[in-house]
GUFINU-213245 format. One record per residue (C-alpha): z, y, x. Coordinates in steps of 0.1 Angstrom, whole numbers, plus 2048, in hexadecimal, padded with zeros to 3 digits. Each point is the difference from the previous one (the first is absolute). Layout:
<sites>
<Z=Z; Y=Y; X=X>;
...
</sites>
This chain:
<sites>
<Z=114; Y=869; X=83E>;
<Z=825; Y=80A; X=80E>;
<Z=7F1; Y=814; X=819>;
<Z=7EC; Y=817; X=7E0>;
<Z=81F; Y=7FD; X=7ED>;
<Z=819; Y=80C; X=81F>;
<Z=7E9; Y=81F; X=80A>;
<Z=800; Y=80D; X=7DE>;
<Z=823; Y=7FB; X=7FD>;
<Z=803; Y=812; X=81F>;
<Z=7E8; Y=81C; X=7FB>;
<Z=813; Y=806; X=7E0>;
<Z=821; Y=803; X=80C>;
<Z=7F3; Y=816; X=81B>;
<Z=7F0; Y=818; X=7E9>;
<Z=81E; Y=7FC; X=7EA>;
<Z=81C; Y=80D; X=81E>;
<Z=7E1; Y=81D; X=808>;
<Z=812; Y=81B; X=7EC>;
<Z=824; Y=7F9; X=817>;
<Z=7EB; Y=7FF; X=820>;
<Z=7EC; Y=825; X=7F1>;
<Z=823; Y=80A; X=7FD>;
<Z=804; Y=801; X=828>;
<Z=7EA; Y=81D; X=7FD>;
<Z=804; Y=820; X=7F8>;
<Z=80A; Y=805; X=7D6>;
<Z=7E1; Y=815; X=7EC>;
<Z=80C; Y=825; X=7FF>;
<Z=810; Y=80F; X=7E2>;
<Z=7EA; Y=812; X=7E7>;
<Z=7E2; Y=80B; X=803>;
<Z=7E6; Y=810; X=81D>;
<Z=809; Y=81E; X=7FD>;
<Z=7F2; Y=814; X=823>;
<Z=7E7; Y=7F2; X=81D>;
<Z=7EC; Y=811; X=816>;
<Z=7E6; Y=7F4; X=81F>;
<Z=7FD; Y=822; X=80F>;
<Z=7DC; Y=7FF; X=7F7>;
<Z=802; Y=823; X=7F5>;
<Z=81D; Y=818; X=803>;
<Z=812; Y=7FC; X=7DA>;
<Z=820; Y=7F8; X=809>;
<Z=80A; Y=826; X=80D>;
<Z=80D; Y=7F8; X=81B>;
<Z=7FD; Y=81A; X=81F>;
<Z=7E3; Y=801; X=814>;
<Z=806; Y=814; X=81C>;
<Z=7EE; Y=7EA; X=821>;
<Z=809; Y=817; X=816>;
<Z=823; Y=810; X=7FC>;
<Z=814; Y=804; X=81F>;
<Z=81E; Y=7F6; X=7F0>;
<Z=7F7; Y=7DB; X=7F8>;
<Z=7DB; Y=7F6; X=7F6>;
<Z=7FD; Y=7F1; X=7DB>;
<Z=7E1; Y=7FD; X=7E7>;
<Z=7DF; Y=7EB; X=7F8>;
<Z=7E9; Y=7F6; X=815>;
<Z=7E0; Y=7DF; X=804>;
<Z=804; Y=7EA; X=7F8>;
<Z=814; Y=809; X=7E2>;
<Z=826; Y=7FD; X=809>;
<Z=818; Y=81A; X=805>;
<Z=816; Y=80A; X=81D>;
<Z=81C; Y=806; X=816>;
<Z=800; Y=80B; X=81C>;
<Z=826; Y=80E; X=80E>;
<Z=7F5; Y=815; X=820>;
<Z=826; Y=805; X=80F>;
<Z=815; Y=7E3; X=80A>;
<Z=822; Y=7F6; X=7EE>;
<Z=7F1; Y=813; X=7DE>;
<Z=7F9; Y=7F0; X=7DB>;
<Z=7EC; Y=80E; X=7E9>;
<Z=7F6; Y=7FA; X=7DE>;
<Z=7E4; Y=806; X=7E6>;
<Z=80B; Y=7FC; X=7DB>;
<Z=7E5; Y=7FD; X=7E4>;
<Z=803; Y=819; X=7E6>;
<Z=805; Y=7F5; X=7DF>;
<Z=807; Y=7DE; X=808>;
<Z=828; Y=800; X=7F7>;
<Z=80F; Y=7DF; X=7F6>;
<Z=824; Y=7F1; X=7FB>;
<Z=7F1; Y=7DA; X=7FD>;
<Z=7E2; Y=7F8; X=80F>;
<Z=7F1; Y=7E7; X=819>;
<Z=7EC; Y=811; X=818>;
<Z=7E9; Y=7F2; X=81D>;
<Z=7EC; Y=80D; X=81C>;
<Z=7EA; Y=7F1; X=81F>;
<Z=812; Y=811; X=820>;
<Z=7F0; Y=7FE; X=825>;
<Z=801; Y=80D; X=823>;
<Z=7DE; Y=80B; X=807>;
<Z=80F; Y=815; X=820>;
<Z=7E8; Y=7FE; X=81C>;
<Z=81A; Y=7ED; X=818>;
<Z=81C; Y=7ED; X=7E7>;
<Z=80F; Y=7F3; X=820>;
<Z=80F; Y=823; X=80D>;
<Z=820; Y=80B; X=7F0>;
<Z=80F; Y=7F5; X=7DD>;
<Z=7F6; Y=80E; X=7DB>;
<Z=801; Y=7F5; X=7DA>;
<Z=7F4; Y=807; X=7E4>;
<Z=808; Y=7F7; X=7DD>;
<Z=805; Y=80D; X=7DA>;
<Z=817; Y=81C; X=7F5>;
<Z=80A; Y=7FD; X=7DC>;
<Z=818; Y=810; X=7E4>;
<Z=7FF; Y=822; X=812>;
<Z=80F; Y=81E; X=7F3>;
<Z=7F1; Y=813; X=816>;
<Z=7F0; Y=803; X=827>;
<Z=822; Y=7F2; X=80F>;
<Z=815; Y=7EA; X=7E7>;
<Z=7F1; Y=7E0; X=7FA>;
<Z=7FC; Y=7DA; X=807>;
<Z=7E6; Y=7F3; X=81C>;
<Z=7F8; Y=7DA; X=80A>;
<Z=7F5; Y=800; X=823>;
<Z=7EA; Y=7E7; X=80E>;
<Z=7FD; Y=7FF; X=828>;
<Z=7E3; Y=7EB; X=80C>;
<Z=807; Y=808; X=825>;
<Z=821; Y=7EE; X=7FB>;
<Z=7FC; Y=7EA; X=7E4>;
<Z=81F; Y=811; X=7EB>;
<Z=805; Y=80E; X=7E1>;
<Z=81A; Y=81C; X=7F8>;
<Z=80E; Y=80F; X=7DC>;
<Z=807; Y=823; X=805>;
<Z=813; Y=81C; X=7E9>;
<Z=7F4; Y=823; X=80A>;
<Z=81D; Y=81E; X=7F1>;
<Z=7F5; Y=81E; X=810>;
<Z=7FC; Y=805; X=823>;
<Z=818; Y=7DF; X=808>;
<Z=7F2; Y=7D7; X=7F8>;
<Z=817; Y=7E1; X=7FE>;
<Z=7F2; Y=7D9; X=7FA>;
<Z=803; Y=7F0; X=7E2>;
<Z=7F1; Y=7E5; X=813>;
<Z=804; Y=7FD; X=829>;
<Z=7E0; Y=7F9; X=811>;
<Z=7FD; Y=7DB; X=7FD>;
<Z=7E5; Y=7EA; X=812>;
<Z=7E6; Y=7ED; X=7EC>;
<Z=7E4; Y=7E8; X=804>;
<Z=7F0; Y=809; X=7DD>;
<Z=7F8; Y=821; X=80F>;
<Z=7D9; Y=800; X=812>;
<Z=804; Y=813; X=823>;
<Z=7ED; Y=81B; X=814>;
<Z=7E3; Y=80B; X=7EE>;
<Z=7FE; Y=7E7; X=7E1>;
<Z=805; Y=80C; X=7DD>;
<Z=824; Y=7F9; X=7EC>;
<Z=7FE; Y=806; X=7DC>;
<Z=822; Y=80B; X=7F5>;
<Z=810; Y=7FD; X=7E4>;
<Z=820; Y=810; X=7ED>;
<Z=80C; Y=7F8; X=7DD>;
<Z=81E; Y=816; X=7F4>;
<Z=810; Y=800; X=7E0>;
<Z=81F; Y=813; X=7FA>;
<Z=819; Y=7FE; X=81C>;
<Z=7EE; Y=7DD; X=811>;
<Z=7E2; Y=7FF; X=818>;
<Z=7ED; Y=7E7; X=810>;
<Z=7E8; Y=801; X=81C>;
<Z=7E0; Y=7E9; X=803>;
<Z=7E9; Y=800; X=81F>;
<Z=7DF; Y=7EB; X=7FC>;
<Z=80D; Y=7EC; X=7E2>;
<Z=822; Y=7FA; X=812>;
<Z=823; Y=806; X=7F1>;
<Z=811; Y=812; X=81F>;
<Z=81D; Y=80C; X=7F0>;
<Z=815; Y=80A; X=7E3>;
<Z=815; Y=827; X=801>;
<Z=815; Y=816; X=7ED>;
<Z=802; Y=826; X=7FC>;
<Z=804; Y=819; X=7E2>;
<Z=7FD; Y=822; X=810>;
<Z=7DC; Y=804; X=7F0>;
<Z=7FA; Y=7F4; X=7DD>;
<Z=7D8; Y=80C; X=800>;
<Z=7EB; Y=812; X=816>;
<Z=7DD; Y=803; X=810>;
<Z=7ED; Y=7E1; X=815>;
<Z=7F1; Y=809; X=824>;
<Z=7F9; Y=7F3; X=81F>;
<Z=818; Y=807; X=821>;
<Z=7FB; Y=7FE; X=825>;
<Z=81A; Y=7FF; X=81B>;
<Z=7FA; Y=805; X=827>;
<Z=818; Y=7F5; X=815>;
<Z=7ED; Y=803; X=823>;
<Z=7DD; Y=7FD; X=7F9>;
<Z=7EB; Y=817; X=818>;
<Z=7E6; Y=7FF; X=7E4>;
<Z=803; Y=7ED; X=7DA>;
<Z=7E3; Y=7FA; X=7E5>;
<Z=811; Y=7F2; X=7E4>;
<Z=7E8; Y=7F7; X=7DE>;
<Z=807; Y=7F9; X=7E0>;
<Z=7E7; Y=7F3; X=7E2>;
<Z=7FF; Y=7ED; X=7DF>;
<Z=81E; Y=811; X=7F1>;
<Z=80A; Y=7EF; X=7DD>;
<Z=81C; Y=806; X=7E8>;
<Z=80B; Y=7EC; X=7E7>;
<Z=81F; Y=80F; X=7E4>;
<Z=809; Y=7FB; X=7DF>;
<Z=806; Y=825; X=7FE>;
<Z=7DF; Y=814; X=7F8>;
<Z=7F2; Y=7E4; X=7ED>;
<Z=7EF; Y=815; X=7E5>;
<Z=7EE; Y=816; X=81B>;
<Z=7F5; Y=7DC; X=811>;
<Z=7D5; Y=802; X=7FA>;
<Z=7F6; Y=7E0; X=7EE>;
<Z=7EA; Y=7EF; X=81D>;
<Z=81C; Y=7FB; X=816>;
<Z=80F; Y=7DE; X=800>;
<Z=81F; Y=7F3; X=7EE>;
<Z=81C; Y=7F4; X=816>;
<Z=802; Y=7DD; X=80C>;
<Z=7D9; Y=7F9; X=7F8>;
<Z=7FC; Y=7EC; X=824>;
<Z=805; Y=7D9; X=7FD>;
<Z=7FA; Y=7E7; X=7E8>;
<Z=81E; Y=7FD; X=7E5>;
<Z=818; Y=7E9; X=7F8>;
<Z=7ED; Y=7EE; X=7E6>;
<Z=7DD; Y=801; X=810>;
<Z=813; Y=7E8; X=822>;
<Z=815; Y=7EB; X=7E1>;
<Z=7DF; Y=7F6; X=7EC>;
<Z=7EA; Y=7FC; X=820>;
<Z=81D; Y=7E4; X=80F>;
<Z=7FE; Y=7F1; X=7E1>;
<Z=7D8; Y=7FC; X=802>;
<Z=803; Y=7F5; X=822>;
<Z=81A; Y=7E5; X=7F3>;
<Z=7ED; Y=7F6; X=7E4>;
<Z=7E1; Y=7F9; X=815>;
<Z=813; Y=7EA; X=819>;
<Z=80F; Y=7E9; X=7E1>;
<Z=7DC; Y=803; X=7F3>;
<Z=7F0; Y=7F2; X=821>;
<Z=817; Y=7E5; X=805>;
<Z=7FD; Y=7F4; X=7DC>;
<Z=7DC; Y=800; X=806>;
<Z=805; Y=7EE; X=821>;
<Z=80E; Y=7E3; X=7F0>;
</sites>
């Protein structure tokens, strides 16, 4: 029958365009799996101090760490020890679990290449507002890499925003919940420690968490344990969509030979 013939013809082309339409979406990380963490137990090294007076940061149920800046127009930051890298792509799940998200402004975000507590790189995320921010922390003093820019890809108030940051070399690029956002530029730091940031602009009271940390890099490969996963191992491959078209194609000639 036509019809057969024409919806194999068109199931194959579909599956034969799949890779360009997968290639909307974010590309597979570099290298391997290098570093994740759930905050199921306390590994990472991070601080846990609960209740500092300065700003509140450490573990808690139901296994995420957090934030938690108790002094308006501050920004802090908690760096992982002996997680440096130079190329990496690194992701995080970031939300507002403040008690009232609709009183005063804060984000939160991911620190990276840091030198030390205040020279590094941090993409902010502001659910409140729905923008995003690139910032570039040297010393006491910040500038933007990237202004604060509004965004539909980003979830608001109290939902979670997984963020993402690849860097290699000199050139970054920013990822929140599988979405490109934006593309920047800046060789201050060549390598340095990942982290998570927070910044309060006028919140009476902030909660920020942050969970399911992974790291991908081709640096540290030989330290990689052998159960974690290869790079790139999500979706079917090239040749698995090619030779299931062609099945679908066959069977459509098939049925309308059969047909007549």
């Amino acid at each position: 029958m036509r019809l057969a013939f024409k919806t194999g013809l068109i199931a194959a082309l579909c599956l034969l365009v799949w890779p360009a339409i997968a290639g909307a979406q974010p590309p597979p990380p570099k290298g391997q799996l290098v570093y994740e963490d759930d905050f199921s137990t306390k590994k990472s090294g991070l601080e846990d101090n609960l209740t500092a007076t300065d700003y509140s940061r450490g573990f808690h149920a139901p296994g995420v760490y957090h934030l938690k800046d108790v002094k308006q127009k501050e920004t802090h930051a908690e760096m992982f020890p002996k997680q440096d890298y130079g190329e990496f792509s690194y992701q995080a799940d970031v939300w507002d679990n403040s008690d009232d998200v609709s009183a005063g402004d804060v984000a939160g975000g991911l620190a990276f290449r840091a030198s030390d507590d205040t020279h590094y790189y941090v993409a902010l995320v502001d659910p409140r507002t729905g923008k995003y921010a690139v910032m570039k922390w040297d010393g006491s003093t910040s500038s933007p890499l990237v202004n604060w820019t509004d965004s539909a890809a980003i979830k608001r108030k109290a939902e979670v925003n997984q963020v993402r940051v690849d860097g290699d070399g000199s050139n970054f690029t920013l990822y929140v919940n599988g979405e490109k956002l934006t593309d920047f530029k800046d060789s201050a730091y060549a390598k340095g420690a990942i982290g998570f940031v927070v910044s309060n602009v006028d919140a009476p009271a902030n909660h920020i968490h942050f969970d399911n940390v992974k790291v991908y890099s081709t640096e540290a490969a030989a330290q990689t344990p052998a159960n974690l996963p290869q790079t790139g191992g999500e979706g079917a491959p090239l040749w698995f969509a090619i030779a299931l078209g062609l099945a679908l194609l066959s069977l459509g000639v098939w049925t309308r030979r059969a047909a007549n």
